[in-house]
N, C-alpha and C positions, 0 to 999 in steps of 0.2 A: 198653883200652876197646873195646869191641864195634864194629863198626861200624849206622849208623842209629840209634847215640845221643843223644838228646836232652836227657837231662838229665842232668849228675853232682852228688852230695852228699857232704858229706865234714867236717872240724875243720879248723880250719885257728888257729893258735897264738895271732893277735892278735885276728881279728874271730869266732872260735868255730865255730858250723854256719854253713857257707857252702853255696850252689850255684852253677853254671856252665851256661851252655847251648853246644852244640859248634852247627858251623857247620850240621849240617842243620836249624837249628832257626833261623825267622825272627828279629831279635832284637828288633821292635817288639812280637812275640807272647810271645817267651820272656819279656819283662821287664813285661809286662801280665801273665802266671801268675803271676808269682813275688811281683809285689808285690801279688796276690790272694791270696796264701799266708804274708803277713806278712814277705817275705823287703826287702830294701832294698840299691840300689848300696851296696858296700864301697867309701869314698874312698880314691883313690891306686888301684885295683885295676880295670881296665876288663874288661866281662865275670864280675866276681866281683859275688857275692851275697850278703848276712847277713844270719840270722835276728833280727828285731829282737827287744829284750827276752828274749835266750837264754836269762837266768835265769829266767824262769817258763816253766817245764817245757818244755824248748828239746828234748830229745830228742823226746817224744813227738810235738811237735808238728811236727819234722821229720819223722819218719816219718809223720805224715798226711799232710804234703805229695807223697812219694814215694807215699803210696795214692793219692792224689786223682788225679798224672798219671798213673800208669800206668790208673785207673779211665777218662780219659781217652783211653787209646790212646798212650800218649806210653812210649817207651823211658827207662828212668830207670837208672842205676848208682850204687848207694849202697856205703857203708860199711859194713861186717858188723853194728856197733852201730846203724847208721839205716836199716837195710833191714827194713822188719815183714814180711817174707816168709820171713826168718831170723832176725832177733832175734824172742824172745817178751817179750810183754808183762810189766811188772813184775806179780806175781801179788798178786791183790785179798785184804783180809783178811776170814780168818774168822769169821763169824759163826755159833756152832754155836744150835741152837734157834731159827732168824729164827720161821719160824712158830709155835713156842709163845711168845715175845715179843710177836707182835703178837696175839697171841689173849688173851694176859695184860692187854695194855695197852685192847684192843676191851672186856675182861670187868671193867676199874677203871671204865673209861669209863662203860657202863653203871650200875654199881652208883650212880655219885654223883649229887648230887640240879642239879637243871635247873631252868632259869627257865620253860620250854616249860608244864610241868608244876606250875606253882605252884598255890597253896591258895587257893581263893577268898576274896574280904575278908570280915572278921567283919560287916559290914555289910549289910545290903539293899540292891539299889541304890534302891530306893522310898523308901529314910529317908536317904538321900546326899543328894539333892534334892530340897528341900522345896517345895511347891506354892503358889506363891502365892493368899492369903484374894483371894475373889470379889467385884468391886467394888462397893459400896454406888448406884451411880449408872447410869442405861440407858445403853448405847452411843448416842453422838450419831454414828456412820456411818450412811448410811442407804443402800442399794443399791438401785437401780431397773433394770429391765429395757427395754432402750433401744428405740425401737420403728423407727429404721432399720437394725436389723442384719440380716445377710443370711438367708437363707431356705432352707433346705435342700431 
């Protein structure tokens, strides 16, 4: 190990990706990163660390953690398979054509027919609501003009 190492990473047979912090590293600070990083005390193991939930993508997510310290400033020593400074990423599949696919699916899109754009009703709106007949009888309101309102 290096010396001015702060963190090492690595498998370990029972509890899977573990980490460690060496003595240059506080251990109230080392074990607040690590369980910011998903990591959690290994029981029976003082100083050891394991990734919880390793089966959902426990490599990957190891090596972020090794990004994140060293992004930090922080000395890290990993395992050839958990170091993403030497391991490369598992490679992404191919997609040949992305942008004639999406120009395809943009060009369906359009063609088909939208609520936005619908057909006016066969209807008038003038003959939808019919006007009520005008009432045989005078209005019994009668509105007066009050003669203490105020004066402009």
């Amino acid at each position: 190990m290096q010396p001015g190492t702060h963190f090492t990473f690595g498998t370990h047979d029972t509890h899977g990706f573990v980490a460690s912090f060496t003595s240059s590293m506080p251990a109230h600070l080392a074990h607040w990163y690590l369980e910011r990083e998903q990591f959690e005390p290994a029981p029976g193991e003082p100083g050891l660390y394991r990734l919880s939930e390793p089966e959902r993508d426990g490599p990957r997510r190891t090596r972020q953690t090794v990004r994140d310290l060293r992004r930090q400033g922080y000395t890290v020593q990993a395992d050839l398979r958990l170091d993403p400074a030497v391991s490369a990423n598992p490679p992404r599949p191919f997609r040949p054509n992305q942008l004639q696919e999406g120009r395809s699916r943009l060009a369906q899109a359009a063609a088909g027919r939208t609520t936005q754009r619908a057909t006016p009703p066969m209807t008038s709106l003038a003959s939808a609501r019919p006007i009520p007949p005008k009432p045989a009888y005078p209005p019994t309101i009668h509105l007066t003009a009050s003669a203490t309102g105020r004066r402009r």
